[in-house]
C-alpha positions in Angstrom: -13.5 67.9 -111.2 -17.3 67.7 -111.3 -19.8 70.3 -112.3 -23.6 70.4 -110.5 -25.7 71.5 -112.9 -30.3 71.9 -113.1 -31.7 71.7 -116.6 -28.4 71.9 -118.4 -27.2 74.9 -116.7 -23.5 74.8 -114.4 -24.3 75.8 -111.0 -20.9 75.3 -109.7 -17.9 73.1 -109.7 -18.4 70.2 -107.0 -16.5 68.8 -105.1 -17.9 65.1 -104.4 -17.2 63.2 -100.9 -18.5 59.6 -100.9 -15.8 58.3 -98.8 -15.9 58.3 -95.0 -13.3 60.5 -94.7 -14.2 62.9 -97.3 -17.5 63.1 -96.1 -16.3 63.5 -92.1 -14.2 66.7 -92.7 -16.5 68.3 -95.3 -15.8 71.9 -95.4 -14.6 71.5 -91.8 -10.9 73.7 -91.5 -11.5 75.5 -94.6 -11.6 79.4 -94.6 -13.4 79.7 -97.8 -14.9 77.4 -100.8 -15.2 78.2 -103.9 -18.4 75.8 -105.3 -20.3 73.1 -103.7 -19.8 69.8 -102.0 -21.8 66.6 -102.6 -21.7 64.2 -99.5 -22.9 60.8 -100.3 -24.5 58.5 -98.6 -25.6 61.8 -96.0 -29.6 62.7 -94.2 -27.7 64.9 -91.7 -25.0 67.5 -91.5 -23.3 69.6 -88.6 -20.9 73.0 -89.1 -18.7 72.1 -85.9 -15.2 72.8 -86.7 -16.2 75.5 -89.7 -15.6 78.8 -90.4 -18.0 80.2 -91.8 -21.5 79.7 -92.2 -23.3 77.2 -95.2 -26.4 77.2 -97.5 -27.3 73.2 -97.1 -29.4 71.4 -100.0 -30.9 67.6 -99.0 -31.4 65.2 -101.9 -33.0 62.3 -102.6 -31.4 59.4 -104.4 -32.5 61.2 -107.8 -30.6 64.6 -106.6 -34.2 66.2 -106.5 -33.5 69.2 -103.6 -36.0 68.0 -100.5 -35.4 71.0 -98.3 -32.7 73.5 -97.8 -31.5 75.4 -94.8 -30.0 78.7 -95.9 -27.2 80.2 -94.0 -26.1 77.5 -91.1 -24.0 79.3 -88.5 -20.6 77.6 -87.3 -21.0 75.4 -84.1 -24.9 73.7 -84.9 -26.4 70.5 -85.4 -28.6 69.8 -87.8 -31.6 67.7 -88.0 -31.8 64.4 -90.5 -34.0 65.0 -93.1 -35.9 61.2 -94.0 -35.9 60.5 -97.0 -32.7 62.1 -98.1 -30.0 59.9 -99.6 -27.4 63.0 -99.9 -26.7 66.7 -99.3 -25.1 69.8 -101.0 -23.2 72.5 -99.2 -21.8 75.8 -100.3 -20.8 79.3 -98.5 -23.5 80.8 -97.5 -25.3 82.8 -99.9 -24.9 80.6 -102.9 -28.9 78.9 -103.3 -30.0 82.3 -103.7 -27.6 83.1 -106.4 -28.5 80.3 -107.8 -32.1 80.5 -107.8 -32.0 76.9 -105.7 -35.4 75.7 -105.0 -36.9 72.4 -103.1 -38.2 70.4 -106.2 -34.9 71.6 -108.2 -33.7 68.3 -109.9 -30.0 68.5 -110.2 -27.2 66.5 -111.9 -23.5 66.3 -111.4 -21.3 66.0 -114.8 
């Protein structure tokens, strides 16, 4: 299990999908997740097939947060962000727990 973590501090555990497959079904089937996902290579993301709706981070290849879409219902498409080498997801509700900001430089341990 990896940890994502900005400035030293544990965000969440992370789940990290760098493999076709991991990154096709996501958080697709779930009913809940507890942490974050990291889909690698990734500039795009969709929420068919999910159950509930996701805060979505886009990174560059440094893991510095690009833009972030709070609260993606179920059933959309999103838009490719340029520039961004990978993406974070987590329930809904989580960035602003965790204070997440575009600029935020994160790290996974």
């Amino acid at each position: 299990m990896a940890w994502l973590l900005r400035g030293g501090d544990v965000l969440a555990s992370l789940e990290v999908a760098d493999s076709t497959r991991s990154r096709a079904r996501g958080l697709m089937g779930r009913d809940a997740f507890d942490g974050a996902i990291l889909l690698k290579p990734a500039m795009q993301v969709h929420t068919i097939g999910m159950r509930f709706p996701i805060d979505v981070a886009f990174c560059d290849r440094n893991l510095r947060v690009l833009d972030i879409v709070c609260a993606m219902k179920p059933m959309r498409m999103g838009m490719p962000r340029f520039g961004a080498r990978s993406v974070i997801e987590a329930v809904a509700g989580s960035f602003e727990r965790w204070n997440l900001q575009v600029g935020d430089e994160l790290e996974v341990q």
